[in-house]
N, C-alpha and C positions, 0 to 999 in steps of 0.2 A: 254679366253684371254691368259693362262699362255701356253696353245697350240702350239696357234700362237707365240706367243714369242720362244719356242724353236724349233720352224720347224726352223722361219726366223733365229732366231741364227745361228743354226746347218747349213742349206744353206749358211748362208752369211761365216763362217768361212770355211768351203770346198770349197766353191765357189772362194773364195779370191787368194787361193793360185793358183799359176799358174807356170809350169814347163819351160818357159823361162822369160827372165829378158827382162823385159819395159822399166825400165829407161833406159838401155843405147842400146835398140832393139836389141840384143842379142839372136840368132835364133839357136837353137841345129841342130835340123836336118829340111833342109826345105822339105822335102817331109810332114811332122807333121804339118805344118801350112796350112793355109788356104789364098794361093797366089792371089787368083781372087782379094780379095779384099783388101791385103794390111795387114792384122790382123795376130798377133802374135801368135794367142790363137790357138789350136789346134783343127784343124778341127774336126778328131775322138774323141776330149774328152766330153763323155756324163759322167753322175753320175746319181747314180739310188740312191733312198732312198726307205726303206722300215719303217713305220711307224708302230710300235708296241704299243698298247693300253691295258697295262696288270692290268690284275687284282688286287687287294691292296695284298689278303692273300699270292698271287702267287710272286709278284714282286721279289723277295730274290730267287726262284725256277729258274723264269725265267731268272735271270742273272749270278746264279752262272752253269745252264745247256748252256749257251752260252761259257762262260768261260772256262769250263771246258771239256765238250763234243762236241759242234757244232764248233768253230774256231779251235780247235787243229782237229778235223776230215777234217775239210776243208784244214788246211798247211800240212799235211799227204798226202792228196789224191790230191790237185792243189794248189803248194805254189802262184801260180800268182792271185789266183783268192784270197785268202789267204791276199797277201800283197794288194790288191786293196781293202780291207774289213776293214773298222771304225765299232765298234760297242759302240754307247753311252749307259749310264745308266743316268736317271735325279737323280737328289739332292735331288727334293722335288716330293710330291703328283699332280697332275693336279685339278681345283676345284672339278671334280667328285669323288676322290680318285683315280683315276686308275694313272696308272704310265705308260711315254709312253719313249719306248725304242726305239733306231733310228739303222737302217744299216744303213752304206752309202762305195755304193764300186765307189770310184774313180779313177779310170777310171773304168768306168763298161765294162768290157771285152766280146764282145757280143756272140762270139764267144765261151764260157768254160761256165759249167753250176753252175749255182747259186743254184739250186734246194737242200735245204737242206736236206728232205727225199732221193734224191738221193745219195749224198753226206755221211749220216748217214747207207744206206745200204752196200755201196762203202769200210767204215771204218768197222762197227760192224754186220756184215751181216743183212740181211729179220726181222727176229724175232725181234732183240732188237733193231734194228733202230725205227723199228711202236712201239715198249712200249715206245722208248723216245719220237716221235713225237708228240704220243698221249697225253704225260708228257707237250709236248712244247705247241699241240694244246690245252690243259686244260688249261692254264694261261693268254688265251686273252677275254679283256671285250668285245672288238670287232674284224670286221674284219682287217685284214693286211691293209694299204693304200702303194700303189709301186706307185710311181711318179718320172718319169725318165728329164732331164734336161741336155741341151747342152751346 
């Protein structure tokens, strides 16, 4: 239950915001919207979420290695991919114990790569990229969930 309560959260609050003004139909650039039908909302903007299911002893690994090593390697090597990047921490445990950590890059840029091991080789070369990845892949209870949304 307390799952579902933070996917729907996490979605409903990225989802909400929106890069031109409704109330008073207020259109940045019309090439961005979506003119067939009339709608404000941006035709290209998808959001990808990556669902992370981490382990209890790992949870503190897993978020101070995001913090510290995976987004500063990512605004290094593509600030755009970089600013399009949320990364949550939860407050409390899940009823399993495990702790689940959320990407959410909005707009997801389809085009620049997300690929964190790429990314980690890119920064810290071959070698020490795979000791961190392997650092990163040790702290999930399960696998990744990617669920991408328009």
């Amino acid at each position: 239950m307390k799952k579902i309560f933070i996917i729907t959260l996490s979605f409903m609050a990225y989802s909400c915001v929106l890069p031109v003004s409704i109330g008073n139909r207020v259109i940045e650039a019309p090439e961005a919207t979506n003119e067939k039908n009339g709608s404000v909302y941006q035709s290209n903007g998808t959001t990808m979420m990556a669902i992370n299911h981490i382990l209890p002893a790992k949870s503190a690994s897993f978020e101070m290695m995001n913090k510290t090593i995976i987004l500063p390697a990512f605004k290094r090597n593509d600030i755009d991919v970089y600013n399009s990047l949320k990364f949550l921490a939860p407050e409390e445990p899940n009823e399993d114990g495990t702790y689940t950590f959320v990407y959410v890059a909005k707009p997801y840029l389809e085009d620049k790569n997300y690929d964190i091991l790429d990314i980690l080789i890119a920064e810290y070369g071959r070698p020490r990229a795979e000791e961190y990845f392997d650092i990163w892949l040790s702290c999930f209870a399960y696998e990744q969930e990617v669920m991408s949304f328009r």
